[in-house]
N, C-alpha and C positions, 0 to 999 in steps of 0.2 A: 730384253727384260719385260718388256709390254706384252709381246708374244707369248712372253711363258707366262704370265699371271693369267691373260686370257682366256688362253689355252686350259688354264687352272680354274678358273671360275665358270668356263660352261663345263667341264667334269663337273664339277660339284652341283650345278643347274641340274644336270640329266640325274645326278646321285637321289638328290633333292625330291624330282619329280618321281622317282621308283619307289624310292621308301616313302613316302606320302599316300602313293596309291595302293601298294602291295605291305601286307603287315603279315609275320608269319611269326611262330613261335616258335624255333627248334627243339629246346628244352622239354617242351611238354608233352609227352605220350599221349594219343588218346585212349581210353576207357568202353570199354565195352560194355552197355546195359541191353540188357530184354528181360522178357516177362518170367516171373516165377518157373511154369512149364516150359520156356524154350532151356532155363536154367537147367534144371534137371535133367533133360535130353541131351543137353551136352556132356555133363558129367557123367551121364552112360554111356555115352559115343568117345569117351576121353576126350573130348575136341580141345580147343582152345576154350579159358571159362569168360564168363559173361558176368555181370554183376545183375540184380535188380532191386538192391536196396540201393538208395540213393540216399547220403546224406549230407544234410547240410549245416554249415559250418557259418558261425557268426564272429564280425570284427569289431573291432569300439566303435564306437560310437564319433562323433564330432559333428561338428558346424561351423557357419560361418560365421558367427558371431562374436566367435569366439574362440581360443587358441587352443585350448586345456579337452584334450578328448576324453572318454570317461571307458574302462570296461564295460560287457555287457553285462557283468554280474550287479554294476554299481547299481542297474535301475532295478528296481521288482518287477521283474518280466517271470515269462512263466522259465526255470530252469530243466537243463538235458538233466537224463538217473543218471546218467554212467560218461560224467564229463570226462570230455578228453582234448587235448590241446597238441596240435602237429606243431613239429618242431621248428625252429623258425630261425631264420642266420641272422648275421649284423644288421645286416641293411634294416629288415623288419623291428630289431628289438629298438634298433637308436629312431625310426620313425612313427614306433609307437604303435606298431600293430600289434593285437593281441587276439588270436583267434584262435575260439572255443569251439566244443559242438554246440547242438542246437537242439531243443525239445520237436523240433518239425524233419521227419525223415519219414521218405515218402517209397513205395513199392512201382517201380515202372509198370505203368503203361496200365494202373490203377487209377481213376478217378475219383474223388473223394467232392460231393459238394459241400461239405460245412461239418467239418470234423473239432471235437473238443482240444482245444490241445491244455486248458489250464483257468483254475478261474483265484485270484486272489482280490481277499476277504479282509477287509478294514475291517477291527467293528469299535464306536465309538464308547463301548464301555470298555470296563475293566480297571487295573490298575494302571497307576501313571506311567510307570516304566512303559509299558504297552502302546499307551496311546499315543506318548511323545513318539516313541519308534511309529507309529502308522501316521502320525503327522509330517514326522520329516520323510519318511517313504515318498508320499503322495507330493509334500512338496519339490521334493527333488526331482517327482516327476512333471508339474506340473513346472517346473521352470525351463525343466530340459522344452515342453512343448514350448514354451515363448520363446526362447532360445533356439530353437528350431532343429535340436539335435535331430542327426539322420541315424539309421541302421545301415549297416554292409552286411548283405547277406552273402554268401558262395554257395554257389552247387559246381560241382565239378570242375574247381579252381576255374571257374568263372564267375564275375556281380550277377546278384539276381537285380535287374536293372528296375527300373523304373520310368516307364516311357509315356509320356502327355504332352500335349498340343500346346506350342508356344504362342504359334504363329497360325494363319486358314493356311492348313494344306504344309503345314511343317511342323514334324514333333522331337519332343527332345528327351533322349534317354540318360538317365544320371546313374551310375551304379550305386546309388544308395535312395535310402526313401526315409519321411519325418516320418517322429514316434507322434506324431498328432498337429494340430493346428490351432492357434486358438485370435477370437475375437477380441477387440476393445473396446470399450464404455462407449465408443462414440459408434463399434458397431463395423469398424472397417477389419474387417478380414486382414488375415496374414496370411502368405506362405502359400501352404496348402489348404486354406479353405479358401480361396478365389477359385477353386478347379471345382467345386463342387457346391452347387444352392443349398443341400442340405444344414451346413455349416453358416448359420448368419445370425445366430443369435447374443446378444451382445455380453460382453463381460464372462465369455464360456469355454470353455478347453476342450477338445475334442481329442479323445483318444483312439488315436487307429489300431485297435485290437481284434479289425480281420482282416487276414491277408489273401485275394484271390492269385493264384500262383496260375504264370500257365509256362508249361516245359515243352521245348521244340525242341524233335529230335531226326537225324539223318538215317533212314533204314538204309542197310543193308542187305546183302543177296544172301547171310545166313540166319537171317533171322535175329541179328544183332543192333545195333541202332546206336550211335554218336550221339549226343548232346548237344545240339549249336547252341542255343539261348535259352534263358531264365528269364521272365517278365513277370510283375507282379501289378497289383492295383489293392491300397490300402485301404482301408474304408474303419470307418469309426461304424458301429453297430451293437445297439444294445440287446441284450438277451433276453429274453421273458424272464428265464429262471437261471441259476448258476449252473444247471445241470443239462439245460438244452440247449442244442445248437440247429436252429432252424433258417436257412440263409434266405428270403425271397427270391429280389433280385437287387442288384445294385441301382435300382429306381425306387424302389418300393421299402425301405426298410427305416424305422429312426437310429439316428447317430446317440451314441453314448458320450455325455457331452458332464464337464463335471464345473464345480461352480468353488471359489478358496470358501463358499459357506460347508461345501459337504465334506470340510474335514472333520466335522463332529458330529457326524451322521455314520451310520452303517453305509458301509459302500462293496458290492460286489463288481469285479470288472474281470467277466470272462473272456480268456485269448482265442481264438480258429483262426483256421485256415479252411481255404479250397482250390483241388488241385485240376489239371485238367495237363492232360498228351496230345497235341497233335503234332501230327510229320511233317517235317518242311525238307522235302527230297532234294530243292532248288539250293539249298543254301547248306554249305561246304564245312568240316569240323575248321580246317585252316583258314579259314576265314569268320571264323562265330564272332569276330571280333566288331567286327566292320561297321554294323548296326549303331555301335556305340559310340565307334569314332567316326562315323560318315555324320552322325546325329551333331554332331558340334561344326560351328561355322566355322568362320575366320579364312576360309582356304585362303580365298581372292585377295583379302588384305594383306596374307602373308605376300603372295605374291608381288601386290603393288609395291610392299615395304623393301622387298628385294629388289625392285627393280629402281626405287626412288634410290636404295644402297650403293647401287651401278652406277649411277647418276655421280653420285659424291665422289667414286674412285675414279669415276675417267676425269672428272675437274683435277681432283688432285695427282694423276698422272699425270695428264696436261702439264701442270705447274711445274712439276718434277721432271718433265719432260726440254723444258725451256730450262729451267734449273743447269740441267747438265748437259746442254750444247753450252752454256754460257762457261759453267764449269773448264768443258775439253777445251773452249777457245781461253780461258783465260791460263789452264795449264799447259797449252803448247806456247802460247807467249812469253810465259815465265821462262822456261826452260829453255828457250832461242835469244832471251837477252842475258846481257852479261852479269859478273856479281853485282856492280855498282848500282846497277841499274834495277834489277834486282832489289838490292835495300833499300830503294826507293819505292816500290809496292806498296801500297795501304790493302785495306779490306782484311780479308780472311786467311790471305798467304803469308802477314806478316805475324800471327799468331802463331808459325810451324816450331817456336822454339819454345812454348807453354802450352798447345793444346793438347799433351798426353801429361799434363802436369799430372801429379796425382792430387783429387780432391779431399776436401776436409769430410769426415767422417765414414772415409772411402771404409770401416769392416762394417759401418750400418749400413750402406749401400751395397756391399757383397754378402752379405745377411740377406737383403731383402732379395738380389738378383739369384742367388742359388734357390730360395725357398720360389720363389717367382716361377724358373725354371722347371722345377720339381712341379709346380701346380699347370702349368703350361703343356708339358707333356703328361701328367694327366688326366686332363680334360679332353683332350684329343685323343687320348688311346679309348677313354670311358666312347666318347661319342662316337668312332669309329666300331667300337664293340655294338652298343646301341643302334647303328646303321644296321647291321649287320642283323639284328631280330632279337642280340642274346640277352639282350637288358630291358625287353618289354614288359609291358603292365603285368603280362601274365606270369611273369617268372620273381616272384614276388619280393622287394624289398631288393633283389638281383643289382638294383643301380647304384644301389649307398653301400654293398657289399663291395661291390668290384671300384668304385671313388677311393674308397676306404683302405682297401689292400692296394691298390695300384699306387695312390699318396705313401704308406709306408714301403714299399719295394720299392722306390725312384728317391729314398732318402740318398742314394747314391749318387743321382745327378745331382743335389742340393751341395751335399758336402761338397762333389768336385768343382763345382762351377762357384763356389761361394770361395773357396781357398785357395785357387787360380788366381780369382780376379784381386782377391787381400794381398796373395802373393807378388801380383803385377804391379799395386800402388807400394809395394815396398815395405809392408805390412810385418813385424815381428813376431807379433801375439799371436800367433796362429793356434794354438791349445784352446784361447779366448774367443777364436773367430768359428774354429769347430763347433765348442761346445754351443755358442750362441746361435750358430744356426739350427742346432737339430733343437733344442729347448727355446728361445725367444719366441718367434709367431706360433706354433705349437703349443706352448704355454697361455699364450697371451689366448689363443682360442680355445683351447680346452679350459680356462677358466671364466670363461662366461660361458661358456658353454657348461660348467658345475654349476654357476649361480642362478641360470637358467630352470639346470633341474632340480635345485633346491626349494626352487618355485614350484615345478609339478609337483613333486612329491609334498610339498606342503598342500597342495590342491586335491591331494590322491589322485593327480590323474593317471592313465594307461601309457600317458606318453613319460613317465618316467620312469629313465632308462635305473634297471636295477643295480646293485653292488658287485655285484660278480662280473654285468657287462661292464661299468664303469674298469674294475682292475682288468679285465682282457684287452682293454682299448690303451691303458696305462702299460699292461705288457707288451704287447704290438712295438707302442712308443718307445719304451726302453731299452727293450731286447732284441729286436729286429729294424727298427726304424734308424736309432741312434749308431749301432754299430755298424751302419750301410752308410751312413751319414762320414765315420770315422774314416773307414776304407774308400771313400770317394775322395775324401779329403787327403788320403795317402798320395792318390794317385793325381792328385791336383796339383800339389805343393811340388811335386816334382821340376814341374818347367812353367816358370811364368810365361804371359802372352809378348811376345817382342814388337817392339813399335816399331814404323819404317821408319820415325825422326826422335834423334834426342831432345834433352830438355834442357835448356837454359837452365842456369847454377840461380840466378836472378829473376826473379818475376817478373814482368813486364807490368808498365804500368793501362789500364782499362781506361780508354776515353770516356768524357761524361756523356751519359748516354739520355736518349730520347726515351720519350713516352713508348713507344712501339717498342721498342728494343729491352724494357724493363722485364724481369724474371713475370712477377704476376701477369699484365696481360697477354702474352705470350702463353702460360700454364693454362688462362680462362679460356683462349682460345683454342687451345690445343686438344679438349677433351670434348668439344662440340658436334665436332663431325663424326666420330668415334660414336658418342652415342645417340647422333641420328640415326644411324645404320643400323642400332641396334635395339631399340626404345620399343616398337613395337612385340617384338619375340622377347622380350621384357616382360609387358602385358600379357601374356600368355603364359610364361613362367612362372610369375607371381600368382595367376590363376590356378594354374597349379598345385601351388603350393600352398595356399591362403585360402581358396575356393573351392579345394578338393575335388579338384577336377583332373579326368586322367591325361596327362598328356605324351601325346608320343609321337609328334613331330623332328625326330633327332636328325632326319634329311633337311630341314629348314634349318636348324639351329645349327648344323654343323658347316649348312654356307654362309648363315651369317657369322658365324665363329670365324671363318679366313675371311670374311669382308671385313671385319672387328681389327683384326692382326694385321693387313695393306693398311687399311684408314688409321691405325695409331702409327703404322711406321712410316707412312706417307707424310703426315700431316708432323711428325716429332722431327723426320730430316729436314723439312720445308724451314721449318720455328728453327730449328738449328743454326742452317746455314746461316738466314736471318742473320742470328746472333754473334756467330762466327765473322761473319760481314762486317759488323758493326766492332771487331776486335775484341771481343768480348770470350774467351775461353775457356769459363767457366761453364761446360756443358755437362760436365758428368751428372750433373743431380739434375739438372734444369732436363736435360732427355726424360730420367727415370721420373720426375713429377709431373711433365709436361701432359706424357702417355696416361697416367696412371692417374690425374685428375677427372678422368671418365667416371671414376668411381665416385668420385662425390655428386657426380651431375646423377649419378645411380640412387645415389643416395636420397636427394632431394625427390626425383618419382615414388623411391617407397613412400616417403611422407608423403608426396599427393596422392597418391594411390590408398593408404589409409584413412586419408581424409575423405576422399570423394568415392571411394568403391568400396572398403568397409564400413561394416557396424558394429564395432568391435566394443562388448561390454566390462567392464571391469579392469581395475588396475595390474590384474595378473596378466592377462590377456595383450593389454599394453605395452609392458614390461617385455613380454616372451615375442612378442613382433619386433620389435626396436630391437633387441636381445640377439634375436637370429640375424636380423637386417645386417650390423655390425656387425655380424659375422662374415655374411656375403662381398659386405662392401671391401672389407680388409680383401680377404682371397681377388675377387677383382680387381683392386687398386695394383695388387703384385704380379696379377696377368695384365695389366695393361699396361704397368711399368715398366717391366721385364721386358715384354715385346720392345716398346720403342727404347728402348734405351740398346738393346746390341743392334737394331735397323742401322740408331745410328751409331753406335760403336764403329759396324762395319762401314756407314758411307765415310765417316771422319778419318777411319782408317785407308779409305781406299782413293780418297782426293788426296792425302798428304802425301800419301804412299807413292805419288803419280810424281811427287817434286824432282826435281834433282837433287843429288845427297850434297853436293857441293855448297850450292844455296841455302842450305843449310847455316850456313854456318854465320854467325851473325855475332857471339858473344867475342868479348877482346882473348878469354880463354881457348875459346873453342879454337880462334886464329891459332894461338900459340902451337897448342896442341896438333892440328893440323900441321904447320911448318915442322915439327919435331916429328911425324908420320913422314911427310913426303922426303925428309933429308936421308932419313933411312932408304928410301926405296929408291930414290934419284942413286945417291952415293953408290950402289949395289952394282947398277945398272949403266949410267953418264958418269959423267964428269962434270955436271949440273951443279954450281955452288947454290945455296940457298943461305939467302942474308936475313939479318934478322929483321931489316926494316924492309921488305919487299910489301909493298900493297896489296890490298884484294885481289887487284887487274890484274898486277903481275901474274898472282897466285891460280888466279884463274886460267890463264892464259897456259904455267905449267900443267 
């Protein structure tokens, strides 16, 4: 068994280190641009065609400060004549992307240094109607700058990044960039005006409305050229006039900088850009990626956290490993003495005729175990897909699509592993146990998850999800999810799982038990190690998700994912036995809570991690983090549940399993019943009377 996890955990080390280093895209074609004149020459030559209009495509907006992302339409930016929006699957609409074209669409392999692209014009007269619209404009924008919303721009379904010096001699690429920066009364810079001297005047907001763009592209042998990256550098820069655009240089220029006094002023605020081509031969279309993810740290600490993971399993094999020498010597002793002697046993072997009791609220526990299961396999097909390249950054929204449809197609495994286990505790309501699995958790998250978006959509933000996607995800549920659910359940209720030992007609009575041996510390302990192993790839996830950072480390996460799965099944048979030791046979919920309290140790880092790494403003914002948090925590508590609870299903199953059937038999019934077996098969066979007062010894002895 060492052997094999071993053997199991350097696979997953070498997987680890491939996908880490190597990132490819399968999904994505690359795109052929060259110049206007190479265009035309191929369409005379019939060749293959070329593109050399480039355009580019803008996403919402967000930041960190806050949860609620906003369209690009919501700010007064300069807008495309001829909007147009590419189509976009699940993943994208439930994550709130929404992505338009863009008034900036540029000619390959053309230079452009300071091109008009738009000048919008407050002006502080007029009627009221007017002015109130040009004050809320300005302030909407000027909050977004304190707020510190970013742009995502795309050229050729890649971020036009944004790359500055963190560190001497290390810089850091973001694929988004602030719509501005601004000052406070006391004069300390935010954000993006610490990157530039220009920016230090107190009490002032600075709009970045030029963008210097530089596009690096791979030639080819036919005069065609690849795209590897997009870089930009923003710059806040004022115009003499609304109708010129005259660039210095990014030393030489003043910043366009705005004050809450000039909302009752006339205010012009012209947009540019400027573009620039050079070739980067050295650097590969399959790999354009790299720049962006080589720019983010953390390698080494992943590693260290993996290795500190290693650390926790060989303890806790160690343990497990002494566990069951003690085990095989106490089950070959049992079995070479006799019944008398036998009934005389304490510890955990006297428990053989209550520990497959069935427990109290055994259909909420095969509720949580089928839905458990159903989320367990797939998270593991998702991140085996993800290893593989097909759920990359670049394939967009690609990961919440395939979660999404892979969770409703394994409504199968739910129904059958949830209707099996109701049907092994002896369960009747089975119509009650179906229907509660495919609607109970399901329900319970899809309805914070509505009250969630009751919130964006009160906020107008972009991340909420429309009415049409709400009922496709409601029909998914209904129509495909639930009736996979029904037909798993068909084939569940067919054969329940058989135990190697019956059960006492009579409960046994539970010794008074010690502090160690009580349900809670045993739970608090249980969920410890579990998530040492995991706490760090935690903090990177959350970064993710909350930081809007890309991430795509699924070789890391998919070997802490099986160190997660050993360490709660390790540590839930350890606490088990324990307790089983102590006579105590009430394990069926104490497994599934034991494992499954990881998720609350989960829960407690969101809150530190909101406390000490956000700056998250407003009560909406607050809301929609806690909101989704409870989302995650549930789904995890039933993957860490679920794991340790069949670990130990299977070891309780497989030490009782090991008994002799004979030794069994302990109750005054069970005696009866026995003699009334064996008189039949003696009588057949001897001439063996069988009396009614014979003892165990005897009985044994036949």
């Amino acid at each position: 068994m060492t052997r094999k996890i071993s053997i199991l955990l350097v696979c997953c080390f070498i997987l680890a280190t491939h996908v880490v280093e190597a990132f490819y895209f399968p999904l994505h074609a690359p795109v052929s641009f060259c110049t206007p004149a190479v265009q035309k020459y191929h369409e005379a030559e019939h060749r293959s065609l070329c593109k050399s209009d480039i355009n580019m495509f803008v996403n919402r907006l967000d930041s960190v400060e806050t949860v609620i992302p906003y369209d690009y339409d919501r700010y007064d930016f300069c807008q495309s004549q001829q909007e147009y929006s590419p189509s976009e699957n699940l993943g994208q609409v439930v994550f709130g992307e929404r992505i338009t074209s863009s008034p900036y669409n540029f000619t390959f392999g053309k230079n452009n240094t300071c091109k008009k692209v738009c000048t919008k014009s407050y002006k502080a007269g007029g009627e009221e109607a007017e002015k109130a619209e040009m004050k809320h404009k300005l302030n909407f924008l000027l909050r977004g700058i304190q707020l510190n919303y970013q742009h995502h721009w795309i050229i050729d379904n890649m971020p036009v990044s944004w790359c500055y010096e963190v560190l001497i001699g290390s810089r850091y690429c973001s694929p988004g960039f602030p719509i501005g920066c601004y000052v406070d009364k006391d004069g300390n810079r935010k954000d993006a005006c610490v990157i530039d001297a220009h920016y230090e005047r107190a009490q002032h907001y600075y709009v970045f409305n030029h963008i210097n763009i530089t596009i690096f592209y791979q030639p080819l042998i036919d005069d065609t050229n690849l795209l590897v990256s997009a870089k930009l550098e923003p710059l806040s820069m004022k115009h003499k006039t609304p109708d010129e655009c005259v660039f210095l240089n990014s030393l030489n220029y003043e910043p366009m900088s705005l004050q809450k006094s000039d909302l009752n002023k006339d205010l012009d605020i012209t947009y540019s850009y400027s573009v620039h081509f050079i070739p980067s031969p050295n650097v590969y279309w399959a790999s354009r990626w790299d720049y962006i993810l080589d720019s983010m740290p953390h390698t080494n600490i992943q590693w260290f956290s993996i290795l500190n993971s290693l650390v926790v399993i060989l303890f806790l094999s160690g343990m497990l490993l002494i566990l069951l020498r003690k085990l095989y010597k106490d089950i070959s002793r049992y079995n070479q003495q006799d019944l008398e002697k036998a009934q005389e046993e304490s510890g955990w072997r006297v428990v053989h005729g209550d520990v497959f009791r069935p427990p109290k609220g055994g259909m909420l526990l095969s509720i949580f175990l089928g839905t458990g299961a159903q989320i367990i396999i797939t998270s593991f097909l998702t991140l085996g897909l993800a290893c593989l390249g097909l759920l990359s950054p670049a394939n967009r929204g690609s990961l919440m699509t395939c979660v999404m449809v892979l969770y409703v197609l394994l409504g199968f495994i739910a129904g059958y592993v949830s209707s099996r286990i109701y049907k092994t505790f002896g369960g009747e309501r089975w119509k009650s146990n179906v229907l509660s699995t495919s609607f109970l958790i399901p329900g319970i998250i899809f309805g914070i998850f509505f009250i969630l978006n009751l919130i964006l959509w009160y906020e107008h933000s972009s991340a909420a999800i429309p009415f049409s996607t709400l009922v496709a995800i409601l029909a998914l549920w209904f129509f495909v999810s639930t009736p996979l659910v029904l037909i798993g359940a068909y084939f569940g209720l067919k054969r329940p799982i058989e135990f190697p030992l019956p059960t006492n007609e009579i409960p046994r009575h539970i010794p008074k038990r010690s502090c160690c041996t009580r349900p809670l510390p045993g739970i608090i302990m249980g969920g410890i190690l579990p998530f040492g192993c995991i706490f760090v790839q935690l903090f990177f996830i959350l970064n993710g998700i909350w930081s809007h950072q890309v991430y795509y480390m699924f070789g890391f996460l998919s070997l802490v994912a099986i160190i997660l799965v050993i360490t709660c099944s390790e540590a839930t048979i350890i606490l088990c036995y324990f307790h089983l030791r102590a006579e105590n046979y009430h394990w069926w919920w104490r497994s599934f809570v034991t494992s499954g309290f990881t998720a609350i140790y989960f829960f407690i880092y969101c809150i530190h991690y909101f406390a000490s790494k956000l700056t998250m403003h407003g009560w909406a914002s607050t809301v929609l983090y806690f909101g989704y948090t409870i989302i995650m925590v549930i789904l995890f508590f039933l993957f860490c549940g679920t794991m340790g609870f069949f670990a130990c299903f299977l070891f309780v199953t497989k030490i009782y399993g090991s008994l002799n059937q004979i030794k069994s038999i302990s109750s005054p019934q069970e005696i009866d019943m026995f003699k009334s077996d064996l008189k039949e098969e003696t009588s057949e066979k001897t001439d063996i009377s069988i009396s009614e007062d014979m003892t165990k010894k005897e009985l044994d002895i036949l």
